[in-house]
Each structure stands twice: as C-alpha cells, then as structure tokens.
C-alpha positions in Angstrom: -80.3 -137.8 67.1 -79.2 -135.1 69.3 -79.1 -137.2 72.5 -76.8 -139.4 70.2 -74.8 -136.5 69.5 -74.5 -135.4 73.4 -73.6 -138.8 74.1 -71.0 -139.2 72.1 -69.7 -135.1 73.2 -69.7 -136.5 76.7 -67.4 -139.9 75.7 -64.9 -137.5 73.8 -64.5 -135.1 76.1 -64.4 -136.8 79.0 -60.7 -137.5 78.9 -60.2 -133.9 78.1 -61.6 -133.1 81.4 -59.6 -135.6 83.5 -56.6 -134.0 82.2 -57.3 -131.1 83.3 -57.4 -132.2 86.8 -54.7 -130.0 89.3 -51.8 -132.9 89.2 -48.6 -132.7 90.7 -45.5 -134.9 91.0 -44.2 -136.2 94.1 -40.6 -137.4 93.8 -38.1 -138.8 96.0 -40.3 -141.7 97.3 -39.4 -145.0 95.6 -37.6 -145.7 92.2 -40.9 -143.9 90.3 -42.7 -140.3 91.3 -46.0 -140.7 92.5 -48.5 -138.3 91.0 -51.4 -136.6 93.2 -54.2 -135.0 92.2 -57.6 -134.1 94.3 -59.1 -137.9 93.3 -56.1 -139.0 95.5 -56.1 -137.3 98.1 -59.9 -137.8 98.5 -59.5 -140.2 101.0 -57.3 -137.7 103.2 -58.6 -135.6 106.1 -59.7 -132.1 104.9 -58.0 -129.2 106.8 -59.4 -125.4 107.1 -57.8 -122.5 108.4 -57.7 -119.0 108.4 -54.2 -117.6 107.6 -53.4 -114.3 107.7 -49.8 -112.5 105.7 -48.1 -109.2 106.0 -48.6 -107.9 102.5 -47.0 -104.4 101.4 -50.4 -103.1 101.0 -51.2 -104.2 105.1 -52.7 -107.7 106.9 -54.3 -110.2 104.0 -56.2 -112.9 105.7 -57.8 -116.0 103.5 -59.1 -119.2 104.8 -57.8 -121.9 103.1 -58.8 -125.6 102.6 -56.7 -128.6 101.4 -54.7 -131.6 102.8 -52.0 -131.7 105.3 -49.0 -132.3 103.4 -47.9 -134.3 106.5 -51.0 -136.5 105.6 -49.9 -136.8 102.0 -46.5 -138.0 103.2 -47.4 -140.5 105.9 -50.5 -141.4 103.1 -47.4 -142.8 100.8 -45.4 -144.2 103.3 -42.7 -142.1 102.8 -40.6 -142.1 105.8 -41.3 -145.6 106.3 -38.6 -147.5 108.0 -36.7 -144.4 108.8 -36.1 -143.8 112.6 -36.7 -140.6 113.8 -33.4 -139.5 113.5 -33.0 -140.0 110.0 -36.3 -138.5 109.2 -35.5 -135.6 110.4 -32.3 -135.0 108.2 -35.1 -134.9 104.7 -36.1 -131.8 103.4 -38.1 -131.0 100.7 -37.8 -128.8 97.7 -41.2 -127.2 96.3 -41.3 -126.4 92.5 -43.6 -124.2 90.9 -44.7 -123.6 87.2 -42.8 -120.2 87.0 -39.5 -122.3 88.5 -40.4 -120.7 92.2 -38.7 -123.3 94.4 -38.9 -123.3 98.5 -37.1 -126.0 100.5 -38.8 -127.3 104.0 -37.0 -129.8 106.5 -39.1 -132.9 107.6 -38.4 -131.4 111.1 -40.9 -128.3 110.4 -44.0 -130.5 109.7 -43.3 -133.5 111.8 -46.0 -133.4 114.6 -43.6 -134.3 117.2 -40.8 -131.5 116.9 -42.2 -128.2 114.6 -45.5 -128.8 113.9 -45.9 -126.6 111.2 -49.2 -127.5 109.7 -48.1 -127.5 105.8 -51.4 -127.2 103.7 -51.6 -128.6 100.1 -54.7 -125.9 99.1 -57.5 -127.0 97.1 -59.4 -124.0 97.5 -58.8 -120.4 99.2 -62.0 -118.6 100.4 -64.2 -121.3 99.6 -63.4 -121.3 95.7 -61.3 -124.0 93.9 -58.3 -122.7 93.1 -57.5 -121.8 89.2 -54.1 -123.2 87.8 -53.0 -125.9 90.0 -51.9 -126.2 93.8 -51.1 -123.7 96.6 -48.8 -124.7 99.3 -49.4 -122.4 102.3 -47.4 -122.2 105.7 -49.5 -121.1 108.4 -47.8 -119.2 110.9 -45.0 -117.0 108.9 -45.1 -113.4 109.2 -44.8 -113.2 105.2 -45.7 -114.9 102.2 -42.9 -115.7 100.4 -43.4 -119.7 101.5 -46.8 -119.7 100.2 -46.3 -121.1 96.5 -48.8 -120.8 93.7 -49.1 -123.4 91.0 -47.1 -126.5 93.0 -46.2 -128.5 89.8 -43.4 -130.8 92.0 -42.4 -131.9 95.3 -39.5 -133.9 95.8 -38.5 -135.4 99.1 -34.6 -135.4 99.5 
C-alpha cells in the first residue's frame, strides 16, 4: 500500500518539478520565442571561470559555470544567413524578473571582433543557482552587466 502511494506521489509531482526548472525566453529568432532551460542546453559546452567585480565593500571574486551565450545563439541558428556585416548591427536586450534590462551588441560576443565571453550561469561557486539565470560579463570593472534572474532575451 505505501509503495502504491509513493508511486502515485512520484507521477503527481513530477510535472510540478519540471516546472520548476530555471526557463527563459529567447525572442527575436523566428516568428515564435524559443524557450531554454538547463535540459537544452545540455548538449552545449560547459564554461568555468573565475570572475572577479569591484563591489563598494572591495574585490568580489566567484567562479562561475554555465553556457556561452554565444553557444546558445549559434546552437539556434540565429544569425544564420546574415553576413557579417549585418550581424554585427543586432544587439540584444536582457530582461530580468525585477524589469532590470541590459542591452549587448552582437559585436561584443562575436569571437572574431570583441570576444567578450558572455556566460549564461547555471551555478556560481559550485552551487546551482536559486531563482533562475545569471548572465555574467567577464572582464568589466563592475557589476552592473551581471543580471540576476534572466527571465528574457531578445535578439533585435
């Protein structure tokens, strides 16, 4: 009777738990968003790196793993059919939960002009983050790029 009961806990709840997966919507590819969440980015190459920012309080270093956001775009063809040139003119605006937005230029991340090794985080000092995703700019001075709780991204 009670393994019945555990099974049938474990078949209700099991949606529960899938929706509580980190998601977050990435528009501004094709006529419908594309929504990502760690089971699709699985298949990406992990990235690590220790990133340190000037906080008020001194230096704050964390290392920080996740995907390339680079990755993520080339992963969904996204500048597919655009010559160079005309990727370069995208940005990107990055919305957070508390309405935080950040805009980025295609130009930053592309490997062959800035470079700028955009992380999506999954996890910051070896813990899974709590509330959603972390963008993270390695190589600013400051902070105020990083964004907490990534809820859209829409290429423009």
């Amino acid at each position: 009777m009670l393994r019945t009961l555990l099974i049938l806990l474990a078949i209700l709840t099991a949606p529960l738990a899938r929706a509580q997966e980190p998601a977050l919507e990435l528009a501004g590819i094709g006529a419908a968003a594309i929504r990502l969440s760690p089971g699709s980015l699985a298949s990406l190459p992990a990235v690590e790196r220790d990133v340190t920012f000037e906080t008020s309080k001194g230096p704050a270093t964390h290392r920080y793993k996740g995907v390339l956001f680079w990755d993520v775009l080339q992963a969904n063809k996204a500048l597919d059919g655009l010559k160079p040139a005309d990727q370069l003119r995208k940005t990107f605006l990055v919305s957070a939960k508390d309405g935080y937005q950040i805009a980025f230029s295609i130009g930053e991340i592309h490997p062959d002009f800035g470079g700028l090794p955009l992380i999506l985080v999954t996890a910051v000092d070896g813990r899974p983050l709590d509330g959603g995703w972390r963008l993270v700019a390695p190589g600013d001075k400051r902070g105020a790029r990083a964004v907490f709780e990534v809820t859209k991204i829409e290429l423009r």
